[in-house]
N, C-alpha and C positions, 0 to 999 in steps of 0.2 A: 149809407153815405152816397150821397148825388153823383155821378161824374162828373169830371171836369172837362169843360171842352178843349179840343186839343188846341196849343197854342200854333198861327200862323208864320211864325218867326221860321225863316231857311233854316239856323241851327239847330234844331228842335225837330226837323221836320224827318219821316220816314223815306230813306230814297225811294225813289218808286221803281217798277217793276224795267223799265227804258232803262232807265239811267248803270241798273245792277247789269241788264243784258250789255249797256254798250264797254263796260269794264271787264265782262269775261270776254267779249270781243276781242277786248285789246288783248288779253292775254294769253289768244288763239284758242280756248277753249271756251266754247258755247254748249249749253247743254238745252238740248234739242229734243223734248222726248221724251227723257230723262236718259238719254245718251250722252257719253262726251264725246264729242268730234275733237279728232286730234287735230294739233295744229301742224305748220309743215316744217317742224323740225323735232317731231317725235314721229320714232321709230313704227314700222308697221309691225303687227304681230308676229307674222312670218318674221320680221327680222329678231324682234327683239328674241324669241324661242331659239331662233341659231344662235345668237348671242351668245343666248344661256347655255344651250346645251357645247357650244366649242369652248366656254369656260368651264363647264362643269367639266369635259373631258382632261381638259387642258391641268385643272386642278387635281382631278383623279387620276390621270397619269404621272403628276409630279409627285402627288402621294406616294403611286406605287413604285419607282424609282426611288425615293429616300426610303422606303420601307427594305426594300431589294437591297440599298446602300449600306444603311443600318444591319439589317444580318450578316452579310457579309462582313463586313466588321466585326460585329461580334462573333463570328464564325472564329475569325480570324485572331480575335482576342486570344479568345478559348483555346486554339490550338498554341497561341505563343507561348499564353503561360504553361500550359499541360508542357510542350520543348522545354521550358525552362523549367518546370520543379524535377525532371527528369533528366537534365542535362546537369543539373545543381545535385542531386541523389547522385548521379553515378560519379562526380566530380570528388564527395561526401568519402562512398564506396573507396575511390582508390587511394584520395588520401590516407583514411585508414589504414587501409591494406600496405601501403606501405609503412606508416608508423609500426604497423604492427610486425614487419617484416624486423623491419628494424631493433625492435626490442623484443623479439621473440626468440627461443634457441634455434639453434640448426637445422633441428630434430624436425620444427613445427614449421617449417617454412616452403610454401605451396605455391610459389614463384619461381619461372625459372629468372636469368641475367637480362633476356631477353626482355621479359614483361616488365622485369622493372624498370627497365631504361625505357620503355614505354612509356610505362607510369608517371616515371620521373620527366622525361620530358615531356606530357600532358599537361603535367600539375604546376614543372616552371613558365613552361608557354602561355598557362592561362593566368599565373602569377605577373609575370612579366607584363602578358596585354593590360591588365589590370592596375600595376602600377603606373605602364604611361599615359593610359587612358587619363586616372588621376591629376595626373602632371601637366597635362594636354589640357586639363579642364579650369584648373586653379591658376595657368597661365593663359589661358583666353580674357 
């Protein structure tokens, strides 16, 4: 097949080699070389690399703060609940121990008056805070 000659029409036509240089002009990057010269409102390397690396610290210090945060907390978790299934056992413990004072004989009774009213008022004080907590919560 022949070729065809190219047509002379502007539409049609290849930019030329002026025309593409004075467009990367405008847009402050000319490649020179096969370099690109920055324009004057991008950063030099020197800056752009402090850039990066005061973000990257900036980042990896915020890391390591929510990380530091994070355990703590769950440190923190851990220890409230381990107080509370331990403060809930010995809560367990004395109720019993009084129920069972209470229906136990004479014989079998390993309390002195002392510890019971201990017991006893333990078990209503934590009964008590528990009711008006309740009360305090259903009327907010």
């Amino acid at each position: 097949m022949p070729e065809q000659p190219l047509n002379n029409n502007t539409e049609n036509q290849i930019p030329s080699v002026e025309s593409v240089l004075d467009t990367l002009r405008d847009y402050g990057r000319l490649p020179e070389n096969g370099n690109v010269q920055p324009s004057s409102s991008t950063p030099s390397v020197e800056e752009e690399m402090a850039s990066y690396g005061n973000r990257t610290l900036e980042e990896d210090a915020a890391k390591q703060d929510h990380v530091r945060d994070q355990k703590w907390k769950n440190n923190f978790s851990i220890a409230f609940i381990c107080a509370f299934w331990v403060l809930w056992a010995l809560f367990i413990i004395m109720c019993i121990s009084l129920i069972l004072h209470w229906i136990l004989p004479t014989e079998c009774h390993w309390l002195t008056v002392e510890q019971l009213d201990k017991i006893k008022t333990i078990i209503l004080a934590a009964l008590a805070s528990k009711a008006i907590t309740n009360k305090v919560e259903k009327s907010s």
